[in-house]
N, CA, C and O atoms as a DFTB+ gen file, in Angstrom:
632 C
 N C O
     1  1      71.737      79.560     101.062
     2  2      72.670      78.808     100.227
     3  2      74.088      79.082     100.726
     4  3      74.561      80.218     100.686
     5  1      74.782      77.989     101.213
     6  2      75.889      78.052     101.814
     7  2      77.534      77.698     100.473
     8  3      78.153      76.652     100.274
     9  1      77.675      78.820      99.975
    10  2      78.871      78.424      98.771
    11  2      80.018      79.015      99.426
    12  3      80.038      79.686     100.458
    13  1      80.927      78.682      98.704
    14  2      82.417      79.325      98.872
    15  2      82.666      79.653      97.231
    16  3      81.811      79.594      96.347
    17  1      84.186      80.040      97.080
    18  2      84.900      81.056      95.615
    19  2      84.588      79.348      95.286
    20  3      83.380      79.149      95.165
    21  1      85.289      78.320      95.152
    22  2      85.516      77.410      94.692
    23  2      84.191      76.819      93.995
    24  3      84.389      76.370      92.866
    25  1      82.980      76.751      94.439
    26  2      81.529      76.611      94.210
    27  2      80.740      77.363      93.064
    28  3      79.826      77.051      92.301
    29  1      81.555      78.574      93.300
    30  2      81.237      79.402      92.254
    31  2      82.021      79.516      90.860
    32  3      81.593      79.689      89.719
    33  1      83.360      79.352      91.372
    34  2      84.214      79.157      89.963
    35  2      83.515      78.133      89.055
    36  3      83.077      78.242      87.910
    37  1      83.559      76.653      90.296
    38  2      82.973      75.230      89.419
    39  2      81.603      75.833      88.623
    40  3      81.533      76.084      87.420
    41  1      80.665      75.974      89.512
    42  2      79.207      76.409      88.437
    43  2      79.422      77.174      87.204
    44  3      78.796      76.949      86.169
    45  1      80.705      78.474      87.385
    46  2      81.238      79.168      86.141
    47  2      81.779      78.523      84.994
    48  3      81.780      78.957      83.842
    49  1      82.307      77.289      85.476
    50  2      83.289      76.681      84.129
    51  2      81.993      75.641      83.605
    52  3      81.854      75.502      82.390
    53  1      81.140      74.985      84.461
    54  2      79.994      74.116      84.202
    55  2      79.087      74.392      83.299
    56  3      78.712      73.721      82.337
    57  1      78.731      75.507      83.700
    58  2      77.381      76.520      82.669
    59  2      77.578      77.600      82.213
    60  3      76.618      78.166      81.689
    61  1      78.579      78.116      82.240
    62  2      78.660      79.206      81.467
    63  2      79.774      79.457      80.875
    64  3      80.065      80.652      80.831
    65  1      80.736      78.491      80.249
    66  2      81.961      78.357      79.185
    67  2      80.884      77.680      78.164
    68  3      80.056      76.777      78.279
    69  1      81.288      78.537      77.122
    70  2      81.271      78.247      75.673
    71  2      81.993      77.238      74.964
    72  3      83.058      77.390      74.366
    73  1      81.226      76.049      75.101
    74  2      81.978      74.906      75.062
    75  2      82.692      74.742      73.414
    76  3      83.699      74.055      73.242
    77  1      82.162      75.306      72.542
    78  2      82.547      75.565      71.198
    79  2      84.111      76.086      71.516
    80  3      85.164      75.449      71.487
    81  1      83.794      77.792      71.898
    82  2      85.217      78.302      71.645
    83  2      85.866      78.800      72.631
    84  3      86.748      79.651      72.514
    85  1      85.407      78.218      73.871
    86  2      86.254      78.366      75.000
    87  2      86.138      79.730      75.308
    88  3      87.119      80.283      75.807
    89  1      84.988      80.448      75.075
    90  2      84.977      81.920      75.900
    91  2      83.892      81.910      76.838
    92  3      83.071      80.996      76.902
    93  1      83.892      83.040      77.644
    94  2      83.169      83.785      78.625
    95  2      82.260      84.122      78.205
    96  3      82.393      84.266      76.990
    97  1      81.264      84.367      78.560
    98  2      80.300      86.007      78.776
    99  2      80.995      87.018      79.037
   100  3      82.196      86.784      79.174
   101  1      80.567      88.392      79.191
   102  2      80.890      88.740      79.784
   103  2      80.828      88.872      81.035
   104  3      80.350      87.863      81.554
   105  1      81.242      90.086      82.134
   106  2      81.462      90.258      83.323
   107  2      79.636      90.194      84.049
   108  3      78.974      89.526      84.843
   109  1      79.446      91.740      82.849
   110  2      78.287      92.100      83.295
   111  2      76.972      90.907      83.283
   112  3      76.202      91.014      84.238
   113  1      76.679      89.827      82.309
   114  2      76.077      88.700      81.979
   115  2      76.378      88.041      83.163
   116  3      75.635      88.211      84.129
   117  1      77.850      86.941      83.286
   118  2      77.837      86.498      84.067
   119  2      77.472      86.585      85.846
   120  3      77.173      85.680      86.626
   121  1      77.658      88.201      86.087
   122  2      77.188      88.323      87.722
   123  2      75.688      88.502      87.331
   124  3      75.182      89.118      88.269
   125  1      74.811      88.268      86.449
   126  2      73.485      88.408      86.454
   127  2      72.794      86.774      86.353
   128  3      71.652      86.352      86.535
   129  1      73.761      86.284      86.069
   130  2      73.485      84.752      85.636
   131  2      73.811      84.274      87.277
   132  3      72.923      83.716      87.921
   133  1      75.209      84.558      87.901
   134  2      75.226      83.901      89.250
   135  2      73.800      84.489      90.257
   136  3      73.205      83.696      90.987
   137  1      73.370      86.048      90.150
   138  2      72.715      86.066      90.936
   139  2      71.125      85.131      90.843
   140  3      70.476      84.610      91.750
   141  1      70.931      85.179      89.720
   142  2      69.548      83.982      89.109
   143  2      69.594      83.331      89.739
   144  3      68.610      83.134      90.451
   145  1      71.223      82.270      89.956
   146  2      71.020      81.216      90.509
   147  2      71.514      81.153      91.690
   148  3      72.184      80.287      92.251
   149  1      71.076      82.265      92.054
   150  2      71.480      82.615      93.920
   151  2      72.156      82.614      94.651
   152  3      72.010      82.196      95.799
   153  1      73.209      83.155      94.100
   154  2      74.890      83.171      94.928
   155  2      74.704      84.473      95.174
   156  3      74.035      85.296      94.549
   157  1      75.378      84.592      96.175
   158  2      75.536      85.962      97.221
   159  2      76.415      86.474      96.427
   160  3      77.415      85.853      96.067
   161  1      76.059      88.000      95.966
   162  2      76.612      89.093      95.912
   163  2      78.319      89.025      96.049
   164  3      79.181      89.069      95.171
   165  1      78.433      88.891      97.629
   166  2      80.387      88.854      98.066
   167  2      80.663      88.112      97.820
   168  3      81.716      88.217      97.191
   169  1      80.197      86.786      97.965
   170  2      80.761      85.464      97.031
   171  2      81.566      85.629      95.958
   172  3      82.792      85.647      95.851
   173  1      80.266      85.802      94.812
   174  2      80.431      86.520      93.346
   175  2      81.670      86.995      93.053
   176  3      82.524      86.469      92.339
   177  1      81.722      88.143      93.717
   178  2      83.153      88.964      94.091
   179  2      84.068      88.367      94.505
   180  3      85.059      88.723      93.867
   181  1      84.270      87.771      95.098
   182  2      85.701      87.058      95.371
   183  2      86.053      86.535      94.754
   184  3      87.225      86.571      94.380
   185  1      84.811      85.477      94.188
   186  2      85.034      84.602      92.644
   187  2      86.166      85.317      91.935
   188  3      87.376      85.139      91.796
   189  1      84.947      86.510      91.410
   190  2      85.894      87.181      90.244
   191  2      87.398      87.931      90.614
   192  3      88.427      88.120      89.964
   193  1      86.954      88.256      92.028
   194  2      88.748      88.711      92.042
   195  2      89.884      87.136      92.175
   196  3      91.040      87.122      91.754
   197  1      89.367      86.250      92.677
   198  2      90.037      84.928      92.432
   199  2      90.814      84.735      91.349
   200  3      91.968      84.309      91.311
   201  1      89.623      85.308      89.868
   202  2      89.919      84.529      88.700
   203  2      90.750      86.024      87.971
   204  3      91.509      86.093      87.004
   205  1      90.252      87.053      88.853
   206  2      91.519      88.479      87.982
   207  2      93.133      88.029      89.425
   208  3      94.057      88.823      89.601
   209  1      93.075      87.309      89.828
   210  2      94.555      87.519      90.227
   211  2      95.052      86.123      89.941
   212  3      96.203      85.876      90.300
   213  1      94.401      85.236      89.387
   214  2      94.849      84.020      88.206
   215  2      95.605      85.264      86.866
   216  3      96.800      85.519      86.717
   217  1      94.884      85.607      86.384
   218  2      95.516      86.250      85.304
   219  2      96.314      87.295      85.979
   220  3      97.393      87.404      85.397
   221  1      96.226      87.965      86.805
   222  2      97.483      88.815      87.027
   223  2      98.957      87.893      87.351
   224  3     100.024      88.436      87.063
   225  1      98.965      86.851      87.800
   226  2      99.434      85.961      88.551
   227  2     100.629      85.378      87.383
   228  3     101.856      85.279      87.371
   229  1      99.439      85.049      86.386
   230  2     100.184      84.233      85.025
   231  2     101.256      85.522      84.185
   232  3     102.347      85.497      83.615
   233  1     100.127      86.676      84.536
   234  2     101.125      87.528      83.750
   235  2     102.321      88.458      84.190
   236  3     102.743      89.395      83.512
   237  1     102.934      87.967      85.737
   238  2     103.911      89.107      86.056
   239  2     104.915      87.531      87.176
   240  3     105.786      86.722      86.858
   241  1     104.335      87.734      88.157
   242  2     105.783      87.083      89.193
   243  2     106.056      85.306      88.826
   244  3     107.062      84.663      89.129
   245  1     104.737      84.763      88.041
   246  2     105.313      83.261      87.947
   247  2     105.708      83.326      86.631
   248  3     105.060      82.435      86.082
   249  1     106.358      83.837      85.856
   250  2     106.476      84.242      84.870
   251  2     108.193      83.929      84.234
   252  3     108.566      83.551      83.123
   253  1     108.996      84.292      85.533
   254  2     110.277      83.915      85.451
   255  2     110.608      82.586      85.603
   256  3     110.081      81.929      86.501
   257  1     111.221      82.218      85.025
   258  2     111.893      80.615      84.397
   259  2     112.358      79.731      85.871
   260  3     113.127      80.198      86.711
   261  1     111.824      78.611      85.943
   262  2     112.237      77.899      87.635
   263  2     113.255      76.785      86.847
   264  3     112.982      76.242      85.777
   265  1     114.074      76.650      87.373
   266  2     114.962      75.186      87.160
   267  2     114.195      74.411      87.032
   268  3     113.102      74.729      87.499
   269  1     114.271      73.136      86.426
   270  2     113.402      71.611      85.912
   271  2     114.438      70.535      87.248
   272  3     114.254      69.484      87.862
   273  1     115.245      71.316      87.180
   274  2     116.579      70.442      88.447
   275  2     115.703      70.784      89.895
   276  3     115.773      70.085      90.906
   277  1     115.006      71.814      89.778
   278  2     114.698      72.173      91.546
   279  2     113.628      70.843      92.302
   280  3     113.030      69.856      91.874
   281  1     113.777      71.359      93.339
   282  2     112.802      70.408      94.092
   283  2     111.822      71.559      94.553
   284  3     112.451      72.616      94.596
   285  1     110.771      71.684      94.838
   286  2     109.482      72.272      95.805
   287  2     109.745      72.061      97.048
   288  3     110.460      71.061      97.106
   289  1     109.608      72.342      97.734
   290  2     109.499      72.069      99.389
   291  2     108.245      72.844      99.917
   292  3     108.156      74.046      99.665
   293  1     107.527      72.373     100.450
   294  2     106.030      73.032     100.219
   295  2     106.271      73.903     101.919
   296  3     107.114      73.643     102.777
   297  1     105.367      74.786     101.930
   298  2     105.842      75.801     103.601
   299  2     104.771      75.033     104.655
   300  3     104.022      74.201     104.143
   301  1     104.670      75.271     106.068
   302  2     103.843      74.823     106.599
   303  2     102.565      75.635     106.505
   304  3     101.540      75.286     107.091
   305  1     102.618      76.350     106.011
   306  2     101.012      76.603     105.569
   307  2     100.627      75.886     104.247
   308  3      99.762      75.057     104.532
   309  1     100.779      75.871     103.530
   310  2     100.699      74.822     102.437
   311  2     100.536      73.177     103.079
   312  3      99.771      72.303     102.673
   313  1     101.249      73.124     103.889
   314  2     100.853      71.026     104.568
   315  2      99.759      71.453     105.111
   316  3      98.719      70.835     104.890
   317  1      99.759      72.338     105.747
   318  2      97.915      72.055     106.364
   319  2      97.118      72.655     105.709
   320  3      96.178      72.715     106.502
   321  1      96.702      73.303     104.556
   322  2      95.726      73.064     103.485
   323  2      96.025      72.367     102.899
   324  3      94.915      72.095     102.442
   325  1      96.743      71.632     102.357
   326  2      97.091      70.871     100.743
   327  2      97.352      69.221     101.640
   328  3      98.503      68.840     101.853
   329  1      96.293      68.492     102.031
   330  2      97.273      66.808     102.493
   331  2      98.060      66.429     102.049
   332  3      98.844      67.231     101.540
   333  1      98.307      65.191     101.973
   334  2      99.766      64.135     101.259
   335  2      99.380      64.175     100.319
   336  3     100.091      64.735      99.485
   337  1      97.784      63.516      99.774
   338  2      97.421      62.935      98.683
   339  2      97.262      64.714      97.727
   340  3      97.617      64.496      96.569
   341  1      96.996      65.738      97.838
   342  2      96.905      67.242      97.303
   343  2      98.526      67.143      96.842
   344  3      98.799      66.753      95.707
   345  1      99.402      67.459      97.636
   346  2     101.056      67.350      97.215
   347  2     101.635      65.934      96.626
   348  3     102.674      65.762      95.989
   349  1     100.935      65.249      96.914
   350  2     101.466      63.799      95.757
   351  2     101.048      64.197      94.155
   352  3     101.721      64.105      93.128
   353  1      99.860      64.607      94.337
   354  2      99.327      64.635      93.125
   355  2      99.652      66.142      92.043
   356  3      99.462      66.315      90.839
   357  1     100.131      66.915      92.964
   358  2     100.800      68.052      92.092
   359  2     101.936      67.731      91.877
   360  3     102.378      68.382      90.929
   361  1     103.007      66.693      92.493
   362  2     104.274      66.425      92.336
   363  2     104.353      65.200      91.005
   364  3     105.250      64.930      90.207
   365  1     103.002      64.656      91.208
   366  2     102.696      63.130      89.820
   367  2     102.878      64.167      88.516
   368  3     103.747      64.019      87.656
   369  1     101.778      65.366      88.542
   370  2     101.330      65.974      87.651
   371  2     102.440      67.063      86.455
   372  3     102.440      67.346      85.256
   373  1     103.459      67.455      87.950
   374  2     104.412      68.187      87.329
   375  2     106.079      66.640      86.613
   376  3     107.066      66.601      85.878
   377  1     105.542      66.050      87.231
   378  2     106.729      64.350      86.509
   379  2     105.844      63.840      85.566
   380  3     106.319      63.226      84.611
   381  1     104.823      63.963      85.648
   382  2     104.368      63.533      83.736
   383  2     104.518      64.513      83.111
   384  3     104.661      64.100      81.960
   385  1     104.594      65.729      83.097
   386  2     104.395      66.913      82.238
   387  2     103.053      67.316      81.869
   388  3     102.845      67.946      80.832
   389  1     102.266      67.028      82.556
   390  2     100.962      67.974      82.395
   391  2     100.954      69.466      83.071
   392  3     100.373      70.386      82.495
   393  1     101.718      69.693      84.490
   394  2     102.542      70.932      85.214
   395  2     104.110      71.095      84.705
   396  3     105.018      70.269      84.611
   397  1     104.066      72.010      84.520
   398  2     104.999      72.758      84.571
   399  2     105.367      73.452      86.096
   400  3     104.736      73.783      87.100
   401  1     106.774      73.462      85.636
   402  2     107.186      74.348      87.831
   403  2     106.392      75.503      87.483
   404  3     105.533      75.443      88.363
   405  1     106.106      76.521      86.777
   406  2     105.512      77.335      86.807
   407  2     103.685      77.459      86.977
   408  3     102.974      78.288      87.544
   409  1     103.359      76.115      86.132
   410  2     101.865      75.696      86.388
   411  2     101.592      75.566      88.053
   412  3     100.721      76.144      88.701
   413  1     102.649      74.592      88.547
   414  2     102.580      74.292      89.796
   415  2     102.188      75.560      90.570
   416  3     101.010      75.739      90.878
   417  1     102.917      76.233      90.815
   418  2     103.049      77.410      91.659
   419  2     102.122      78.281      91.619
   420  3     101.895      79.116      92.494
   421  1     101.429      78.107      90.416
   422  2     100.116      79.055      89.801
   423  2      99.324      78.314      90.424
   424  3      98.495      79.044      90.966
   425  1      99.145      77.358      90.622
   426  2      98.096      75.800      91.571
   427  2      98.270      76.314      92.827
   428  3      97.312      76.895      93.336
   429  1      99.449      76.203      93.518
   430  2      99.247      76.208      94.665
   431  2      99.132      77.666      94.986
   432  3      98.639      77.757      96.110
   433  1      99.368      78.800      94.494
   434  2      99.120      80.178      95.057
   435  2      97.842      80.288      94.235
   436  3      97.874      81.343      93.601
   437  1      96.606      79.516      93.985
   438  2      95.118      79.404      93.358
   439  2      94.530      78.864      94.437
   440  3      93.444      79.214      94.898
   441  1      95.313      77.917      94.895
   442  2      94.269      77.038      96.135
   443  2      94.513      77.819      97.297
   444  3      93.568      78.260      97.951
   445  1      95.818      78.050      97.645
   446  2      96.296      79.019      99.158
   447  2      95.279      80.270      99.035
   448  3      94.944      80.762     100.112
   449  1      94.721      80.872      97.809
   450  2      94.084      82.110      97.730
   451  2      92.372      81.822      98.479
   452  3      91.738      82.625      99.163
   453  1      91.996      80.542      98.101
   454  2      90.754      80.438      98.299
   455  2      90.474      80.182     100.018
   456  3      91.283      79.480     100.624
   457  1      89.366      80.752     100.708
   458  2      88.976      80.475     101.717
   459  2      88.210      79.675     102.300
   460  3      87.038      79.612     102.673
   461  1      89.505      78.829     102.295
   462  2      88.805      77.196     103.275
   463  2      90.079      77.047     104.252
   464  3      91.107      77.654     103.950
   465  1      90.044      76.372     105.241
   466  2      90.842      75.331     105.897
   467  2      91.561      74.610     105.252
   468  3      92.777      74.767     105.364
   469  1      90.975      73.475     104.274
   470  2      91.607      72.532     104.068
   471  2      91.231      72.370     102.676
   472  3      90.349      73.139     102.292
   473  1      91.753      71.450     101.732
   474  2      91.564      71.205     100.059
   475  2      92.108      70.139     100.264
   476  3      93.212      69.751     100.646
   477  1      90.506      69.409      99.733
   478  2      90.884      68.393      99.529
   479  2      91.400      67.878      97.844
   480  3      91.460      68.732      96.959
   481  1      91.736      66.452      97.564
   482  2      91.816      66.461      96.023
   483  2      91.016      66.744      94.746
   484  3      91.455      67.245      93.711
   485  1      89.540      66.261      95.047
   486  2      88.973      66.722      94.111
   487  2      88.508      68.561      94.092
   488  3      88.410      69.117      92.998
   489  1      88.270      69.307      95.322
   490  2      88.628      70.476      94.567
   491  2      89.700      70.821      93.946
   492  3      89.678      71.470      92.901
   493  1      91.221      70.249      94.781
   494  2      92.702      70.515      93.799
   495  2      92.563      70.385      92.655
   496  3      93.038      71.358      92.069
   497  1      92.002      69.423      91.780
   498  2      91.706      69.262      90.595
   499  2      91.103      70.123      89.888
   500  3      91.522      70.232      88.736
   501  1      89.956      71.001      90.303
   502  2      89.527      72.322      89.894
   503  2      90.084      73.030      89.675
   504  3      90.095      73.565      88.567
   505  1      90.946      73.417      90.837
   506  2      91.667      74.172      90.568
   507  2      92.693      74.161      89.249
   508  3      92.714      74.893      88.260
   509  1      93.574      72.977      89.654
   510  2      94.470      72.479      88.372
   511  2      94.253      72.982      87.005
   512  3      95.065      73.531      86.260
   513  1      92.426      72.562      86.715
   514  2      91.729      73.059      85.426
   515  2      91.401      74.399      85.520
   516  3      91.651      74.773      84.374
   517  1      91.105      75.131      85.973
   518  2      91.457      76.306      85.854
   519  2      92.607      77.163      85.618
   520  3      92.821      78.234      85.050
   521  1      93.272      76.286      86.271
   522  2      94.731      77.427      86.063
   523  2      95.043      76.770      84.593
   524  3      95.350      77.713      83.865
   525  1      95.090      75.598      83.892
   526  2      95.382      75.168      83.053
   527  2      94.351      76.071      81.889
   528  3      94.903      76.873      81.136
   529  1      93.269      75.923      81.840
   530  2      92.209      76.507      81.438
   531  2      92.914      78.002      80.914
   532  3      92.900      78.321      79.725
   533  1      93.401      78.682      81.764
   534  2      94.054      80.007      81.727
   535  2      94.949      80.318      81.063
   536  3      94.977      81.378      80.437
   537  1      95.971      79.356      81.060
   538  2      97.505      79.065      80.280
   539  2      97.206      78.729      78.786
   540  3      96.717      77.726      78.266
   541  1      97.623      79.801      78.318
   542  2      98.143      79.775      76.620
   543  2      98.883      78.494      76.117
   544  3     100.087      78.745      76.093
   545  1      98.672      77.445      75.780
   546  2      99.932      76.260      75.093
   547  2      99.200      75.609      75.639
   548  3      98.696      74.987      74.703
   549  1      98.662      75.212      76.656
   550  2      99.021      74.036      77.355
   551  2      97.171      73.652      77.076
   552  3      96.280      73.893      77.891
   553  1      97.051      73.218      76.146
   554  2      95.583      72.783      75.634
   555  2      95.641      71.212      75.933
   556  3      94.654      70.676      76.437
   557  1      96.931      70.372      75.589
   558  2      96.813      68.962      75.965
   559  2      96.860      68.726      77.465
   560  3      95.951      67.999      77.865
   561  1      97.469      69.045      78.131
   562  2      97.185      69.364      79.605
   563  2      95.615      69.749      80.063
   564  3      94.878      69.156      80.850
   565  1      95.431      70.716      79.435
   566  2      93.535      71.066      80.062
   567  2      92.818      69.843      79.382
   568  3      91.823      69.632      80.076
   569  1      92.849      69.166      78.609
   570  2      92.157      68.285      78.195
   571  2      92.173      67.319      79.066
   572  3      91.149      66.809      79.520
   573  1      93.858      66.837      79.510
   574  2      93.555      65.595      80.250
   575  2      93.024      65.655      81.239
   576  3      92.339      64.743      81.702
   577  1      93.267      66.961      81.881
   578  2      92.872      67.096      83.458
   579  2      90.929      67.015      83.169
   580  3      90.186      66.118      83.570
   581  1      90.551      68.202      82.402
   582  2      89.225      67.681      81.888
   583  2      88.583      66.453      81.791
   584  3      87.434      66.269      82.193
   585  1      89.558      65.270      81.069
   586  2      88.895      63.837      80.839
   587  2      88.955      63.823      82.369
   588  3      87.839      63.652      82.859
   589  1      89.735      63.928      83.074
   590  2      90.019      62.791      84.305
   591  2      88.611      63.774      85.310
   592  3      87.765      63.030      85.805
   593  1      88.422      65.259      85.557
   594  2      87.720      65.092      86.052
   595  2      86.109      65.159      85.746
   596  3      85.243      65.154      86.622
   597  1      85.930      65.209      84.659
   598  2      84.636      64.405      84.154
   599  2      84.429      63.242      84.086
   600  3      83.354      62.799      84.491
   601  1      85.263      62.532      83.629
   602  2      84.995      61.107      83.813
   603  2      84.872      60.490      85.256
   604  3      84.119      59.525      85.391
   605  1      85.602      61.009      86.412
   606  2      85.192      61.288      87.755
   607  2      84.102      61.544      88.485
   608  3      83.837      60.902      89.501
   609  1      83.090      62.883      87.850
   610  2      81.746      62.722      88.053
   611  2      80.890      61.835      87.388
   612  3      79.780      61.658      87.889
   613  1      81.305      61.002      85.945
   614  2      80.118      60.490      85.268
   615  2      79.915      59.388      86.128
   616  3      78.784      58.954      86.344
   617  1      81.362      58.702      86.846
   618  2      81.375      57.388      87.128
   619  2      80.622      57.094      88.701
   620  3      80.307      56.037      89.248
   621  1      80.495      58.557      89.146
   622  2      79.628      58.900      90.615
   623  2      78.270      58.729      90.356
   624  3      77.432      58.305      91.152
   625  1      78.049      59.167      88.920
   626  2      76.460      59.514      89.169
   627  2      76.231      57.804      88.546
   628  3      75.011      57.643      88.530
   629  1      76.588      57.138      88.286
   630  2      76.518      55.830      87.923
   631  2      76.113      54.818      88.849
   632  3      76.058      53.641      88.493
């Protein structure tokens, strides 16, 4: 079985969020539940350190206040993981107000963390919900991103 962190996060938020009240298992449950369904061990692990430096992340350096006046300028490591259509769509997301400059930055140092080459949009979108997922307030934001990417898979399997 060939997965990456991103494969494993998705199956985590899929089957094993408590769709009632939005909690976890725990630690110990959940790495017994990934191994059932046959994810490698180091995988697993990266997963979870993925999703402990999301929360370290939210709670210390993106934390300080960014101007609403600034612009982003993304680095060249960021253009070659993230395409046009990855940076269009975090730049749509933070001008409607579903991102915040601070959401943003939590996005893109979520996707830069994971080990791939390249991201395309619909994992960006995972990501998005996750980091949103994570963030205290911002419940109308995780919802929409939610509708849009469920309604995304229903209209595939159609």
């Amino acid at each position: 079985m060939k997965e990456n962190v991103l494969d494993i996060l998705m199956y985590l938020f899929e089957h094993c969020l408590d769709g009632e009240t939005g909690a976890m298992p725990d630690e110990k449950d959940l790495r017994e539940h990934l191994d059932s369904a046959g994810f490698h061990n180091l995988d697993v692990e990266k997963a979870f350190n993925w999703l402990e430096d999301l929360s370290n992340a939210r709670d210390s350096s993106f934390s300080s206040p960014l101007s609403g006046r600034s612009m982003r300028i993304f680095s060249s490591q960021e253009i070659a993981k993230m395409d046009v259509e990855c940076r269009g769509f975090l730049i749509f997301l933070e001008q409607t107000g579903v991102l915040d400059p601070i959401d943003r930055e939590l996005v893109i140092d979520r996707a830069m963390a994971l080990e791939t080459h390249e991201i395309d949009l619909p994992q960006l979108k995972w990501v998005i919900l996750m980091v949103l997922f994570n963030q205290p307030g911002h419940e109308a934001a995780f919802a929409w991103m939610e509708d849009l990417i469920f309604d995304e898979i229903s209209e595939h399997l159609h």
